[in-house]
C-alpha positions as CSV (number, residue, x, y, z in Angstrom):
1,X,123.4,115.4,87.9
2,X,123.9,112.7,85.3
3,X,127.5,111.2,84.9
4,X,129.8,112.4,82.2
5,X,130.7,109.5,81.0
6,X,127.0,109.1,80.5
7,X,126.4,111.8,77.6
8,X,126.1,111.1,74.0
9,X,128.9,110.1,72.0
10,X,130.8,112.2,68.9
11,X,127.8,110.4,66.7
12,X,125.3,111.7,69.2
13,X,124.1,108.2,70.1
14,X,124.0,107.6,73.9
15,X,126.7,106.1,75.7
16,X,125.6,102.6,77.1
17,X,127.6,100.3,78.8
18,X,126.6,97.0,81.0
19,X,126.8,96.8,84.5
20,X,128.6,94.7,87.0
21,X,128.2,93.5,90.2
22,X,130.8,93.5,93.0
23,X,132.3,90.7,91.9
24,X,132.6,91.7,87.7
25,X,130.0,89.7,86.9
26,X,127.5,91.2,84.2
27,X,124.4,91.7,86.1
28,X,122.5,91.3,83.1
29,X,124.0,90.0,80.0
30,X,121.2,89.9,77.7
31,X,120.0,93.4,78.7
32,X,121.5,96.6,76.9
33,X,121.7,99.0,79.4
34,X,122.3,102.9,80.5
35,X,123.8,103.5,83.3
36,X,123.4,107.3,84.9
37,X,124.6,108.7,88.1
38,X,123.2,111.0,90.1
39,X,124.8,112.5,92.8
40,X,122.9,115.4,95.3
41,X,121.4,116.9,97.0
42,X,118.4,116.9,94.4
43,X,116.2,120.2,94.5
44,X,112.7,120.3,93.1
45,X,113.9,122.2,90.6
46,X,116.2,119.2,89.2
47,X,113.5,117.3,88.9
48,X,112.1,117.6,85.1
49,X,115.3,118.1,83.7
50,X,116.9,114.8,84.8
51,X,112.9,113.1,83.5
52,X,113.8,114.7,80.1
53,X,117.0,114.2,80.1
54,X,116.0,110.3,80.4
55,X,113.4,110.7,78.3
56,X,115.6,112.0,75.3
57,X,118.0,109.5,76.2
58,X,115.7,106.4,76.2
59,X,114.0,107.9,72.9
60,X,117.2,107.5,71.0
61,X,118.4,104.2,72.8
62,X,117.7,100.8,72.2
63,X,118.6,100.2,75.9
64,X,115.7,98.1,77.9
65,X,117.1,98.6,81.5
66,X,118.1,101.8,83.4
67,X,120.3,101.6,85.9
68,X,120.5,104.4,88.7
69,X,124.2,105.1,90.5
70,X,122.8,106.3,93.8
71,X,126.1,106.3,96.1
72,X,126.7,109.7,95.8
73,X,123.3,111.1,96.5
74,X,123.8,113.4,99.8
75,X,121.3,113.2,102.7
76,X,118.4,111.4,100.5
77,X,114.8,113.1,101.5
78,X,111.2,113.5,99.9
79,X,112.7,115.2,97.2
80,X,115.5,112.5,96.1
81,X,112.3,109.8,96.4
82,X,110.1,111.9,94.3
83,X,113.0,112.3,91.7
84,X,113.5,108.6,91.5
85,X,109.5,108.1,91.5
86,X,109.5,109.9,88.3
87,X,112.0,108.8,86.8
88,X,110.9,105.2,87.3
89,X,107.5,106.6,85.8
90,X,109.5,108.0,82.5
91,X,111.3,104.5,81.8
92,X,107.9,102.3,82.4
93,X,106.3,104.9,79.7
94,X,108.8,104.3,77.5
95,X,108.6,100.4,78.0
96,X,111.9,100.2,79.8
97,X,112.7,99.2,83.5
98,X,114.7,101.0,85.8
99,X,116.9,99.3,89.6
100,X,119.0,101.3,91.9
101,X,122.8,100.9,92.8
102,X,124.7,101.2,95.7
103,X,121.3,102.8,97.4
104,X,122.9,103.3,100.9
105,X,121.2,102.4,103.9
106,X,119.6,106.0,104.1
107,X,118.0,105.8,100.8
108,X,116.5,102.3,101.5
109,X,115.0,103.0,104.8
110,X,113.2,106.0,102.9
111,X,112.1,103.8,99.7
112,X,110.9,101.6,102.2
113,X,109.0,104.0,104.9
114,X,107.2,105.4,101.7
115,X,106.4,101.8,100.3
116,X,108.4,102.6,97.2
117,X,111.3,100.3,97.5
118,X,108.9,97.3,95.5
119,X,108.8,99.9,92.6
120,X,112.3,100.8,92.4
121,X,113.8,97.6,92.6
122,X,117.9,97.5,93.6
123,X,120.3,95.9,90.8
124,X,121.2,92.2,91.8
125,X,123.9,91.7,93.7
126,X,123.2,95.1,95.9
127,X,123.8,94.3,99.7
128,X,120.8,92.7,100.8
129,X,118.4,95.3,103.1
130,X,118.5,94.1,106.8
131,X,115.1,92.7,107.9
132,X,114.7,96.0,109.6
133,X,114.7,98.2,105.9
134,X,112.9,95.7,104.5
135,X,109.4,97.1,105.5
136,X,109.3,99.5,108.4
137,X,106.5,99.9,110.7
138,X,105.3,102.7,112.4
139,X,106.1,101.9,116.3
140,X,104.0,104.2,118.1
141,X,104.6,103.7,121.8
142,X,101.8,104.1,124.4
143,X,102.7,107.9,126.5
144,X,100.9,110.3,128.0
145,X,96.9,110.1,128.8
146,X,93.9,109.8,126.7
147,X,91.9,113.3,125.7
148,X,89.4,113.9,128.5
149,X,86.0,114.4,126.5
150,X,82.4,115.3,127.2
151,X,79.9,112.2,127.1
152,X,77.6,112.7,124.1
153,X,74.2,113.8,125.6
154,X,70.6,112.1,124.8
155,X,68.6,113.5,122.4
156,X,66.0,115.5,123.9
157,X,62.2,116.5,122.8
């Protein structure tokens, strides 16, 4: 799940690198960062393995930011979002922060819909969500007719 390039070096130190916006610009100097790509579908099973796998990496890293390649990630669902929950949850234990790139529209209509696109923040410079990403509602149109029920009788002594 994790990119190659993204595995520990011959002195078994993880490979970090900054990251870029579309127009090579560092996104964030300052910030030593790891950059992992995940690419899908995700199954359940996936799941702890890519936490640890961040974990272990972030343990033996001085990196403070995470950054997520989500382009590839196939047909996003409930299991891609609770991947990417967790993982969010491993870096904040470890004191680190953690943004999405390339989340395609798919992916941010989900994050959205399930109110988690606040806690997984997009890098800067990511195409900015359409109004209509941004925060969902449910439209629920009027069809159909209401449930016919019985009138509640008085109490009676």
């Amino acid at each position: 799940m994790a990119d190659p390039d993204d595995k520990p070096d011959e002195r078994g130190e993880p490979h970090e690198r900054g990251t870029y916006d579309e127009h090579g610009e560092p996104d964030e100097p300052t910030a030593r960062t790891i950059v992992l790509a995940l690419r899908g579908p995700i199954t359940p099973a996936h799941v702890p393995w890519l936490c640890e796998r961040l974990r272990v990496l972030l343990q033996s890293s001085d990196a403070e930011l995470v950054t997520l390649d989500v382009g590839a990630l196939a047909e996003p669902d409930v299991v891609t979002l609770e991947a990417l929950a967790r993982l969010q949850l491993t870096a904040r234990r470890l004191g680190r922060r953690l943004r999405l790139r390339h989340a395609g529209d798919g992916l941010r209509v989900l994050l959205a819909s399930a109110g988690l696109d606040e806690a997984l923040p997009l890098c800067p410079g990511s195409p900015a969500s359409r109004p209509a990403l941004r925060r969902p509602g449910l439209r629920l149109e009027p069809g159909g007719q209401a449930e016919q029920r019985e009138q509640p009788g008085g109490v009676q002594e």
